[in-house]
C-alpha positions as CSV (number, residue, x, y, z in Angstrom):
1,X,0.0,0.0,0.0
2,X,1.8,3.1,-0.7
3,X,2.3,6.0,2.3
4,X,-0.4,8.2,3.3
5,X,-0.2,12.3,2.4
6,X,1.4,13.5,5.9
7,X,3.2,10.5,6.0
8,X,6.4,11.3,8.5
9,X,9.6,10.0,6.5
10,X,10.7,6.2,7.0
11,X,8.0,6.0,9.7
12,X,6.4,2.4,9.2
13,X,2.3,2.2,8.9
14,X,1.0,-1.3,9.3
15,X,-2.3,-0.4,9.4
16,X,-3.6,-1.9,12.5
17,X,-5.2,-0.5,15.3
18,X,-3.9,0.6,18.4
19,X,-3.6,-1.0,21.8
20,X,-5.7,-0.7,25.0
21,X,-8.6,1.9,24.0
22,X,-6.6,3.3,21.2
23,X,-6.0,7.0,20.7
24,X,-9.0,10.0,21.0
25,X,-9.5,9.7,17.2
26,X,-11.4,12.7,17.6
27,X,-9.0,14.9,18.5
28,X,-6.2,13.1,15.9
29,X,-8.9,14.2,13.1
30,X,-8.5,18.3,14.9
31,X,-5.1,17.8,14.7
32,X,-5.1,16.9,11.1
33,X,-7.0,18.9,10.3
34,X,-4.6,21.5,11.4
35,X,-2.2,19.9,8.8
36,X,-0.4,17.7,11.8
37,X,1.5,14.7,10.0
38,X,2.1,13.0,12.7
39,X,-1.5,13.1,14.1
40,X,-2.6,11.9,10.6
41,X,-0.1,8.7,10.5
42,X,-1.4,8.1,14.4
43,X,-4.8,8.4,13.4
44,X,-3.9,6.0,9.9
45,X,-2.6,3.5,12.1
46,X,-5.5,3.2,14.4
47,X,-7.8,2.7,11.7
48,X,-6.9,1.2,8.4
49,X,-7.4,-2.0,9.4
50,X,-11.1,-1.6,10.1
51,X,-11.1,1.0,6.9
52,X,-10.0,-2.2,4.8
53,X,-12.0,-4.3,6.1
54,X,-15.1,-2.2,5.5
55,X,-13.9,-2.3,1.8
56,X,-13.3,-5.9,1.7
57,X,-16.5,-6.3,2.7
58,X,-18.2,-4.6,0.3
59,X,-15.6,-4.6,-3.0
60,X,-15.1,-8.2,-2.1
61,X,-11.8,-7.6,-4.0
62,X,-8.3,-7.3,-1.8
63,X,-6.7,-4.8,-4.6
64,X,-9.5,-3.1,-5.0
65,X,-10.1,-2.7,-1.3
66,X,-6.3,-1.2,-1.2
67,X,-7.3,1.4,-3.4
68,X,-10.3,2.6,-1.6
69,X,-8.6,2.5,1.2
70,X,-6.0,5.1,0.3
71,X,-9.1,7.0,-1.3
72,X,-10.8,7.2,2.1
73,X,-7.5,8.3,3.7
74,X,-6.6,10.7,1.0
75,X,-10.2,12.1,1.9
76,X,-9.7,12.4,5.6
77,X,-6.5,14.1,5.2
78,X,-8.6,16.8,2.9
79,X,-11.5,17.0,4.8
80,X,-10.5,16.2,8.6
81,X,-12.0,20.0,9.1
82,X,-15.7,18.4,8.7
83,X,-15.8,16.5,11.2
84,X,-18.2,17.5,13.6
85,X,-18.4,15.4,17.0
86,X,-21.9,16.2,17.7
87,X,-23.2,14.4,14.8
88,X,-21.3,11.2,15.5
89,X,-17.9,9.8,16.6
90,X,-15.1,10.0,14.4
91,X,-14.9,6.2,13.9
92,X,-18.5,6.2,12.4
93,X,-17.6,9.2,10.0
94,X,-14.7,7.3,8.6
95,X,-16.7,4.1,8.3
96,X,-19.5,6.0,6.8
97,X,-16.4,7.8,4.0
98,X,-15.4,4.4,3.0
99,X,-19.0,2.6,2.6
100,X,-19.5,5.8,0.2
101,X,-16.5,5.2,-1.7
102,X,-16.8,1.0,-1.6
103,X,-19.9,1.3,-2.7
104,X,-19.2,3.9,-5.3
105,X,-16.5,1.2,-6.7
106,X,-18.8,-1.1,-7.1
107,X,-21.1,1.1,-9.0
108,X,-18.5,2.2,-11.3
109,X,-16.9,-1.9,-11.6
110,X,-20.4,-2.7,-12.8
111,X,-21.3,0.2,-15.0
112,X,-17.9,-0.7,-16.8
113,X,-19.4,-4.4,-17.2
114,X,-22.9,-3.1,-18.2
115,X,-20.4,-0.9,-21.0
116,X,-18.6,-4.0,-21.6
117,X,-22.1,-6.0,-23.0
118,X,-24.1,-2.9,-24.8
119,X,-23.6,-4.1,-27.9
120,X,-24.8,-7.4,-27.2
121,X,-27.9,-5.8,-25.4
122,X,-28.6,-3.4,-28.3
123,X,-29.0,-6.5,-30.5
124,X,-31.3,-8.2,-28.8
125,X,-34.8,-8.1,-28.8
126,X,-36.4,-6.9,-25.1
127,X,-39.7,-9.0,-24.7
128,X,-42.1,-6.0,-22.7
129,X,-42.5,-7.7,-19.5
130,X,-38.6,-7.5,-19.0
131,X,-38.7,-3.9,-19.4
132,X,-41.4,-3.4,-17.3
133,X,-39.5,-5.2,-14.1
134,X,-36.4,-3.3,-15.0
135,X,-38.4,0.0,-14.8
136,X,-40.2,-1.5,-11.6
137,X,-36.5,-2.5,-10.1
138,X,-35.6,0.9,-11.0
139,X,-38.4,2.3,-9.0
140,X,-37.8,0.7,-5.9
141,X,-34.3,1.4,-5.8
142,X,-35.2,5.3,-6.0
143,X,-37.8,4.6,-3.1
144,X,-35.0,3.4,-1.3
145,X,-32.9,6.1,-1.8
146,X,-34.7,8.7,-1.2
147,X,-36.7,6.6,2.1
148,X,-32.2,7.0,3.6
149,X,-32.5,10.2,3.1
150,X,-35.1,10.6,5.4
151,X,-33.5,8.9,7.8
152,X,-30.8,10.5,10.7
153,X,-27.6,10.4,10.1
154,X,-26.7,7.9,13.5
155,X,-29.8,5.6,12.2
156,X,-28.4,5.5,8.6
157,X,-25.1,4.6,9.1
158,X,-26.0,2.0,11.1
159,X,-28.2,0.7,8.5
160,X,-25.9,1.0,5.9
161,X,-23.0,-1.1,7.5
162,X,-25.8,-3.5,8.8
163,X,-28.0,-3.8,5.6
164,X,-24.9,-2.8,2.8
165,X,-21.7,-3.1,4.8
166,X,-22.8,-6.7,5.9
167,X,-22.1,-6.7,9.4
168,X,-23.9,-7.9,12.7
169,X,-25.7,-6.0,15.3
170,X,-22.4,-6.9,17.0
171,X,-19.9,-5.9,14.8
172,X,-21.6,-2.8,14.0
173,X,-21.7,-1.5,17.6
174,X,-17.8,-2.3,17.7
175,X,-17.7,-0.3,14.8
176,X,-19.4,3.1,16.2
177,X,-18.3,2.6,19.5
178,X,-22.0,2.1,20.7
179,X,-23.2,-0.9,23.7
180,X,-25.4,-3.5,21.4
181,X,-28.3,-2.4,22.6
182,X,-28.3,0.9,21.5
183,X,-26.8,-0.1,17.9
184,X,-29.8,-2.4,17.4
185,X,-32.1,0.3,18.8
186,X,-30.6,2.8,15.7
187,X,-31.3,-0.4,13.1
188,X,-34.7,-0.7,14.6
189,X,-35.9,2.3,14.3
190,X,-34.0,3.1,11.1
191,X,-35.7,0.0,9.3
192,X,-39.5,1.4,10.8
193,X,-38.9,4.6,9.5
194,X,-37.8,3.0,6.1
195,X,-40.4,0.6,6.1
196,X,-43.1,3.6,6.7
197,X,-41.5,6.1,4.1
198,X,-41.2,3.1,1.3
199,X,-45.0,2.1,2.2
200,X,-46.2,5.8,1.7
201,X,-48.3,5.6,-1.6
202,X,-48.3,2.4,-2.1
């Protein structure tokens, strides 16, 4: 994996999280924000495993996963001034950076296979009842969207790493730092209000 922007000269970065309780990541992200290298390479080294790993999870590819890992730093390191404690903790907003850009990997890996078989589409004939389930699919998946939109910020990012992330009720409280309780309680009440805001109109 090549270094990190900030990267301190010759120091080593394996990537794995600290020991004990690990570093206030908060106040690393202040720090970097204030263009501290060395609080950037602390705060890299507490993280990227889990940052990886996120993008394992979702790319399902480990090169790939590299790459959006150095993405999601590259973003941190540019945009450590957003982060704003009182709308989560600063594990949750990096988990919630890399979802974005995993998932935004994915979409561009399968638009370059859709590109990959137009021509072969194009010359075949679409019986109507195909197209009408692809504009029904298509419908549903804008429901969706716009239903997580509607959602909190704390309730979707738990969602997303439960429901798009892949993880349990367990792994996602590790994740944000949360008791289990309370991270089910956000995936609850995130899927009620989803479940309520898809329904609408139907």
């Amino acid at each position: 994996m090549d270094p990190v922007p900030g990267d301190p000269a010759g120091a080593p970065h394996p990537g794995a999280p600290a020991g004990g309780h690990g570093p206030d990541l908060g106040a690393l992200l202040r720090q970097s924000a204030r263009g501290d290298n060395a609080a950037f390479a602390t705060l890299y080294d507490a993280t990227a495993a889990r940052v990886h790993g996120l993008a394992l999870r979702v790319v399902r590819d480990r090169a790939q996963a590299e790459e959006v890992t150095q993405e999601v730093f590259l973003e941190v390191w540019r945009q450590a001034s957003r982060y704003d404690a009182e709308r989560g903790s600063a594990l949750a907003w990096l988990m919630t950076i890399t979802h974005r850009k995993a998932v935004d990997r994915v979409r561009s890996a399968q638009a370059a296979s859709r590109r990959d078989v137009t021509w072969e589409q194009r010359n075949q004939s679409i019986e109507h009842d195909t197209t009408a389930e692809a504009a029904h699919a298509s419908l549903e998946a804008h429901r969706v969207r716009t239903a997580l939109g509607q959602l909190t910020e704390v309730q979707r990012e738990a969602i997303e790493l439960a429901y798009f992330g892949g993880y349990t009720h367990t792994e996602v409280a590790a994740l944000l730092d949360l008791p289990v309780g309370t991270a089910k309680t956000r995936i609850r009440d995130g899927l009620i209000r989803l479940r309520d805001t898809i329904g609408v109109g139907r």
